[in-house]
Residue, then its C-alpha position, 0 to 999 in steps of 0.5 A: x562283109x564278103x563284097x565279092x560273091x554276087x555281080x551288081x544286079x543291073x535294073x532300069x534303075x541303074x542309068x539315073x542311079x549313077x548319074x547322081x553320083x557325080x553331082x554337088x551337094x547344095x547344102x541347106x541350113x536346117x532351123x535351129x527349132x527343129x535341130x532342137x527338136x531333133x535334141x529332144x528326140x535323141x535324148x528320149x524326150x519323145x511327149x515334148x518333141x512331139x508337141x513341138x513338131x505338132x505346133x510347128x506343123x500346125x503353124x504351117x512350117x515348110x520343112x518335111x523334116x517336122x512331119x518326118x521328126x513327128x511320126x518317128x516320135x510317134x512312132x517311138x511311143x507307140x502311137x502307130x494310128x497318128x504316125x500314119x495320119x502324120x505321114x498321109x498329111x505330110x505326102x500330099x504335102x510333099x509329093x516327091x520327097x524321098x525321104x518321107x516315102x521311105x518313112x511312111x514304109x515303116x510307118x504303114x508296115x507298122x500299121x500293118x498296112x504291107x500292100x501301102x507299104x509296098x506301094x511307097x516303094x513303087x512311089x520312090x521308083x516312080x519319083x526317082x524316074x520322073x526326076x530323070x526325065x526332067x533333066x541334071x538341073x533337078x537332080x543336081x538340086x534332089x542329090x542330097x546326102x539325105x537322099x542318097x541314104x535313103x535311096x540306098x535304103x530303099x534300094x536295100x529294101x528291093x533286094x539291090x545289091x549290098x556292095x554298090x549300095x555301100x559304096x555309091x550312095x552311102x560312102x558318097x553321101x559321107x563324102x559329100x557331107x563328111x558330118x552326115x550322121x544317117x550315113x554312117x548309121x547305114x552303113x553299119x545297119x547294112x552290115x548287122x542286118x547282112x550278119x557281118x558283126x565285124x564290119x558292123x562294129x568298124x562302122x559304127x565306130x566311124x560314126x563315133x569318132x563324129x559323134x561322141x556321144x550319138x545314143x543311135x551309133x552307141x546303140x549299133x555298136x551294142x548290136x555289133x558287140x552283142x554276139x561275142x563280147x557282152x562286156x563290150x555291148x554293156x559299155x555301149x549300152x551303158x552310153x546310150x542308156x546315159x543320153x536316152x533313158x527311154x531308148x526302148x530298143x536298148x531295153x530290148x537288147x538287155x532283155x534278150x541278154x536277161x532272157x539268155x542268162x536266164x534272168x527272167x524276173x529282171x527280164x520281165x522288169x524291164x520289159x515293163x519298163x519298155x512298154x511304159x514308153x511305148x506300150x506296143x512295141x512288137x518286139x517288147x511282147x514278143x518277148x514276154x511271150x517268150x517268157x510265158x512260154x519258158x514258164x510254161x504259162x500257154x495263156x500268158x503267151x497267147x495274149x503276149x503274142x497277140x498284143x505284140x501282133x495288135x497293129x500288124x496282125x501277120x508281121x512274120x519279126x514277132x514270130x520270128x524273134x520269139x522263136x529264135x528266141x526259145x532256139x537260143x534256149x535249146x527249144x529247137x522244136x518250138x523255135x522251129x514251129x515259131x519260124x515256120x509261123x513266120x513263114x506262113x505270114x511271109x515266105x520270103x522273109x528270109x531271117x525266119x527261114x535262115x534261122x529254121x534252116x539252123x534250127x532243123x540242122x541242129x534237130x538233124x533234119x539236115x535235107x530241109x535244113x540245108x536246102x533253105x540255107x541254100x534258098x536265103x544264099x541264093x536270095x541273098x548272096x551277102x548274108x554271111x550266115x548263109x554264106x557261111x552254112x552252104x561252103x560248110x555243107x560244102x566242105x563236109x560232104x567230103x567227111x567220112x561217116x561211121x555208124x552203129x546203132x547208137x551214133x553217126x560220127x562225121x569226120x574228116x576222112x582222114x581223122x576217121x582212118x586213124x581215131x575213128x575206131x576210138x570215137x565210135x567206142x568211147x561214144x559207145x561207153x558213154x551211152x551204155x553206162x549214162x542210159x543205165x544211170x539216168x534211166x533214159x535212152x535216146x530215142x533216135x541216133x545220135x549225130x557226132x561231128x568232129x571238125x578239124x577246123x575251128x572255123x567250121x565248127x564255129x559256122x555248123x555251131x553259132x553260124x559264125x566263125x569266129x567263137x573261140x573258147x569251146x570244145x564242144x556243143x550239144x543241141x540235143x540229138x546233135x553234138x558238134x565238138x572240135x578235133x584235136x587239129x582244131x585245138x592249137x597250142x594245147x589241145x583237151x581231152x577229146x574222150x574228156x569232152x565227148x564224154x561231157x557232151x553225150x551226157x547233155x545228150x541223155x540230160x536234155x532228153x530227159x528234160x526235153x531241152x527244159x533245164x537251165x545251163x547251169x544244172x546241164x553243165x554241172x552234171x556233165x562236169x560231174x559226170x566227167x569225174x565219175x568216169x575218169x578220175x583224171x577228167x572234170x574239174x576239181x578244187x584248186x588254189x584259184x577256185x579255193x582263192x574265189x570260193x573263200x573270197x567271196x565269188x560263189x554265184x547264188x545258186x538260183x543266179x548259176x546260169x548268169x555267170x556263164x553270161x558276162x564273166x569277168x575272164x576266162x577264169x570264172x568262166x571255168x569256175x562257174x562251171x566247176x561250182x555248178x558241178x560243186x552243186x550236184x556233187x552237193x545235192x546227190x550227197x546230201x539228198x541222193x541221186x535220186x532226188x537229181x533224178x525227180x529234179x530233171x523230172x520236174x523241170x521236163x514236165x515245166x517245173x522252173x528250176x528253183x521250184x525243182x530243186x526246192x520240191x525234191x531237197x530243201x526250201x531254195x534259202x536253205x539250199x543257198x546257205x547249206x551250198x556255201x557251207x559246203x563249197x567253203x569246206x571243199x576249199x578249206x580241205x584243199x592243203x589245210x596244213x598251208x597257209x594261203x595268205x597271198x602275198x599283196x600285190x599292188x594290182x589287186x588294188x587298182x580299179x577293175x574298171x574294163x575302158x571305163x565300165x565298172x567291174x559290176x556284173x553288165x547286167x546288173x549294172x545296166x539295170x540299176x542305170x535303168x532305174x536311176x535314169x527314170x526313177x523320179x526321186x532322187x533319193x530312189x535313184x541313189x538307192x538304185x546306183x551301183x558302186x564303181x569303186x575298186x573292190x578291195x580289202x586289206x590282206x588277211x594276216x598271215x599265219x606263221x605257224x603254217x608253210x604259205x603255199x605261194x611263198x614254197x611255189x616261188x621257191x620252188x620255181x625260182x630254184x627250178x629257174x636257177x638249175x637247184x634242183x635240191x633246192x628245189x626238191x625241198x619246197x616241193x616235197x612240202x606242197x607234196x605232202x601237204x596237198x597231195x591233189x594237185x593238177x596242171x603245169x604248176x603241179x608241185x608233181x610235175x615240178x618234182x619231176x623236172x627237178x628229179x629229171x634235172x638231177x638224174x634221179x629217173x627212177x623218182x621222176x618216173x613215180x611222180x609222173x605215174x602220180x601226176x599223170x593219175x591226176x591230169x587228163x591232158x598233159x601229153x609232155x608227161x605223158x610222153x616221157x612216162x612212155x620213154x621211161x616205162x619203155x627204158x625200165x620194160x615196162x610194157x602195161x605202163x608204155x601202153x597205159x601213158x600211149x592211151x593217155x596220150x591219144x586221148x588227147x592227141x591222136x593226130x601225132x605218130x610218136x604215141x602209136x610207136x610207143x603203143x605198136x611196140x608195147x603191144x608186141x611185146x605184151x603179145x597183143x598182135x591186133x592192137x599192135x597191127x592197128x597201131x602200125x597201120x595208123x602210123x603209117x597214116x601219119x608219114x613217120x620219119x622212117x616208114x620203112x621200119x613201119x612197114x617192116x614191123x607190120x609185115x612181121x607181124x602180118x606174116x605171123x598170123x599168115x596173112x597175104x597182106x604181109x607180103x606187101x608191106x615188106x615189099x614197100x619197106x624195100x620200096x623206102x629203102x632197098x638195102x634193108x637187110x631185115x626186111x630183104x631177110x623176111x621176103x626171103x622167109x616168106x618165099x621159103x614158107x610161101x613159094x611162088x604159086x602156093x595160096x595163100x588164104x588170108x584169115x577172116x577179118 
């Protein structure tokens, strides 16, 4: 958390505030009747709880925790009406506790009561003074743990300052009572609700190391996890749905995962499972009527919302929530009518204005957008969004824009110098050719930012920096995307993922953002081959391996397994088979039935509804999918044998720190309905398996080369320096699976035995080979420039130096190669432009470069020549074929005549 951009606000609070912090705590034995109680409520077992502190109280217990422990369990199963008598009781009995104050102001914003709620604030203020004024022995007696946490709650609550918070009320309440479970909790709840997931996680795996088992510190740890590591967040979710299975707040956080992998009717279960505890949960039907609205039921929503608004008719969280909710669905337009709900209830209520501000930003009404990101910073200067937001807005006012009518592209100024020219063509193409195909036009410009760090495209992307794993992303009529800078170790195809990316452009409009993931992914994939051979996904020995073991996802279930995959891998893999689903469909029913499908879905037809009207009933279309996938797989070297050899680790349980390899969702969803299934027999039926999902090896046939037996000789002779030894088993994987792409490319291992043996003329076919096939692999692309060069082949030397900036174009050896090929093939421009970039970016020896520029700048009489012959003899004096070109110039251009540059 960013402790460091805001001064500790100074109040009339601070003089008593810190005074408390040099007292003792006197510690107070709890009664082991309400330590039980207390058990009962964290195991979930509200009803027995809540007559136990009921016949305590009645009994006339002298202990406000019994009142506290009450209205929370009240509280907990929706009786909202008696946690308030509970509190007013408790409060003329306890006139300055601190602690029920804090408590009544959730139970009175529950109630819907703000102004009461406001009030109790007031109260703690008041109390707290009074207790000031009365002298150190009072406070030495009120300066327990208990209260330091719930002072500093409730100075949260006032907008104090997070980092004195932190570190002199929570941090000094654990040092009073190292074993003080609230401390911990607040401090990682300060954290998550500041957006600081790391430091979230950090503290509440403090809290853990105390208490194993706490369901409230598993809980936060989910929280913490949920927006980058799902599998992490289903083992927390996993622990504290183990020791509460009435844990409402925890049904909710995998229903917002349901809702995210587009898993509505599981979503919708256990939201029903949720209202059975409490049946008015806010955020419960907030949620349902987030769901009605994804099924475009408007009367179902209304109702939803309502009831979720039952007790608390303006409380600006359900609105809130739903629209952040339906923003997560690319519904940016209602996500922001949502937050703009929210804010007409609250206008401070900053959530709701930190989420409109990223949701105007991605529908590209940056001013308003912006500006309220600038507002919740400057009301609170430690929401790392915010934070994050205004030094990004910063930054990019310094990137260049280029414009035509189509597109704004926002680079940084000195990536636009050299590639810009190439993003705005490329973009271009891919708006020409996709409008035409699809029959849709955007209606508005599309904005493209290319950022050169990865960091600000993960703020501008997610608000967060810390999102790895993506190129790019569309929000409809705004596309973020990464640039090759931004890319380390090896970087895509950028003309690849920009290509990709203006497709979801033309797809969510058409649909108006009303389509799953997965068919949105699967035709930008598919599109991507379309273009360019070499681009998308295509079949290969791993997605061959899942197809035939196995692990194709449903049809109806595609966009869950973009959601908690098992690696990277299968991430690939779900977006190579969804691709694999429209090549199906337009080859068995047309294009234009893909077209009737997107139709549909923008008129609030679901997606299996959809496809079902414009193909075939969904079984048929799930049994005639997987027939197909197998038989791309088995078309894949169907003269090789693909028996794996065994390895001892595909035995071993696949167990990820002690959570099965079953799917999160599923998984967690099955627990639900063991735990609170009554019937034993009900809940073994309803338990997943944790066994290790494995199988004998299938036998091989000897009648048939084993790939895998060929690429391990082929490596192991490449190792040793054989290359004929080697030669021979790839000639093999060659002939009999000739489509091959990537680093183990049998191609490209040819090539570097043939390159190891002298054999240039070979290699140099079996680059142009691989090279047709691979969209990114600059290595090969580089050494066909050399190659083409040596044996003069000029058209092959400029060919390989597009490849290469299509992936790269932030290095100078292609554009040398390019600058050099264009002279000699006569195209005078071209190689002009090539010099002048690489210029841009320092070559080792810029005098040749400003030498080869002036040449050709003086062939087409241009003044500028005359310059750039000067600063090549600026870079070396003694230059002879430059001193040379002067001297013509002034011979051709003596001093005084004009010279006239030619139109640009």
């Amino acid at each position: 958390m960013p402790f460091i951009r805001k001064p500790l606000t100074v109040t009339r609070w601070t003089g008593w505030l810190f005074a408390l912090l040099v007292l003792v705590k006197v510690p107070l034995a709890a009664a082991a009747d309400l330590d039980g109680c207390r058990q009962l409520f964290l195991k979930g077992n509200y009803t027995t709880c809540i007559q136990q502190a009921q016949q305590a109280l009645d009994d006339s217990a002298w202990d406000e925790g019994w009142p506290q422990l009450l209205a929370r369990a009240q509280l907990a199963v929706g009786k909202y009406a008696e946690a308030e008598q509970t509190i007013a009781t408790a409060l003329n009995r306890f006139p300055s506790s601190i602690q029920l104050r804090l408590l009544a102001y959730d139970v009175f914003r529950a109630n819907g009561r703000t102004t009461r709620a406001a009030d109790m604030l007031k109260e703690l203020n008041n109390v707290v003074e009074q207790l000031g004024s009365q002298g150190p022995a009072r406070l030495r007696f009120r300066a327990t743990p208990a209260n330091l946490v719930a002072l500093g709650q409730a100075l949260l609550l006032m907008n104090v300052d997070p980092r004195p918070v932190l570190e002199n009320f929570f941090d000094h309440a654990k040092q009073l009572d190292p074993d003080y479970r609230e401390a911990y909790l607040a401090s990682g709840e300060l954290a998550l609700g500041k957006h600081d997931y790391q430091l979230a996680a950090k503290a509440f795996n403090e809290a853990l190391k105390k208490f194993p088992d706490d369901p409230d510190a598993q809980f936060g740890l989910a929280r913490a996890y949920a927006p980058s590591d799902p599998v992490r967040m289903g083992q927390a979710l996993t622990s504290v749905l183990n020791y509460n299975s009435n844990h409402v707040a925890a049904m909710l956080l995998l229903a917002d995962h349901l809702v995210d992998a587009e898993q509505y009717a599981d979503a919708e279960t256990i939201l029903s499972q949720a209202l059975k505890v409490n049946p008015w949960n806010p955020r419960a039907w907030a949620y349902r009527a987030v769901l009605a609205h994804l099924r475009n039921d408007t009367n179902a929503e209304t109702s939803d919302r309502l009831n979720a608004l039952k007790f608390w008719a303006t409380n600006p969280s359900v609105d809130n929530l739903i629209g952040t909710k339906l923003s997560q669905n690319y519904r940016f337009l209602e996500g922001s009518a949502c937050e703009r709900r929210a804010l007409a209830f609250d206008p401070g209520y900053l959530p709701a204005k930190i989420q409109l501000a990223q949701d105007l930003l991605r529908l590209g009404n940056e001013s308003e957008g912006w500006q309220l990101a600038q507002d919740v910073h400057d009301a609170d200067g430690y929401d790392v969004t915010a934070y994050n937001l205004v030094t990004l807005r910063d930054a990019m006012a310094k990137y260049a824009t280029l414009t035509n009518r189509d597109f704004v592209v926002r680079m940084d100024a000195h990536e636009a110098a050299i590639y810009g020219d190439r993003v705005l063509a490329l973009l271009q193409q891919a708006h020409d050719t996709l409008s035409q195909k699809y029959g849709f036009t955007p209606d508005a410009p599309t904005y493209v930012e290319v950022f050169p760090e990865q960091k600000d495209f993960g703020v501008r992307t997610f608000g967060m920096p810390h999102n790895p794993g993506f190129l790019g992303v569309c929000f409809g009529h705004v596309v973020t995307a990464n640039s090759p800078a931004a890319q380390s170790g090896h970087p895509e195809n950028w003309e690849d993922v920009l290509w990709h990316e203006f497709c979801h452009v033309i797809t969510l409009g058409m649909t108006h953002n009303k389509m799953p993931r997965w068919i949105s992914e699967g035709i930008s994939v598919y599109e991507e081959r379309q273009a360019n051979p070499a681009w998308g996904q295509k079949m290969n020995p791993n997605y061959r391996e899942m197809i035939l073991g196995g692990e194709l996802t449903p049809v109806s279930d595609l966009s869950s397994a973009f959601m908690t995959p098992k690696s990277s891998l299968h991430v690939q893999f779900a977006y190579y088979e969804s691709s694999l689903v429209i090549e199906y469909i337009i080859q068995n029913f047309g294009f234009d039935a893909l077209i009737k499908i997107l139709r549909d879905l923008g008129d609030g037809v679901t997606i299996n509804d959809a496809i079902a009207r414009n193909t075939a009933p969904m079984d048929k279309i799930e049994k005639d999918f997987a027939a197909f996938a197998r038989d791309r797989a088995n078309n894949l070297g169907p003269g090789l044998d693909w028996t794996k050899p065994l390895d001892p680790a595909d035995s071993a349980d696949l167990s990820v720190a002690g959570f099965p390899s079953t799917n999160v969702v599923d998984y967690l969803q099955q627990l639900i309905h063991k735990r609170q299934t009554e019937s034993s027999a009900s809940a073994t039926n309803g338990s997943p398996s944790t066994a290790a999902h494995s199988s004998p090896a299938p036998p091989r046939n000897p009648a048939l080369p084993n790939y895998w037996d060929l690429s391990h000789q082929a490596q192991t002779a490449l190792k040793e320096k054989r290359w004929a030894d080697a030669k021979v088993p790839l000639q093999k994987l060659i002939d009999l699976c000739p489509n091959q792409t990537g680093p183990d490319s049998a191609y490209f291992l040819m090539a570097a035995a043939c390159r190891g043996s002298g054999d240039t003329n070979q290699e140099r076919q079996l680059l142009q080979k691989f090279a047709s096939l691979d969209s990114d692999d600059t290595d090969a692309y580089l050494r066909l420039m050399e190659l083409d060069q040596l044996a003069g082949d000029w058209p092959g030397v400029s060919e390989n130096a597009a490849r290469f900036l299509a992936v790269n174009p932030l290095v100078p050896q292609p554009y040398r190669y390019l600058a050099r090929a264009s002279g000699e093939l006569g195209r005078t421009d071209p190689a002009i432009r090539s010099y002048e970039r690489l210029l841009l970016l320092d070559p080792p020896d810029p005098a040749d470069v400003h030498y080869h520029l002036a040449r050709l700048l003086h062939g087409k009489n241009d003044a500028a020549a005359k310059r750039q012959v000067l600063q090549s003899l600026e870079e070396a004096p003694r230059f002879r074929d430059a001193l040379t070109l002067l001297l013509e110039m002034e011979k051709t251009n003596p001093p005084g005549t004009p010279v006239v540059a030619p139109p640009q």
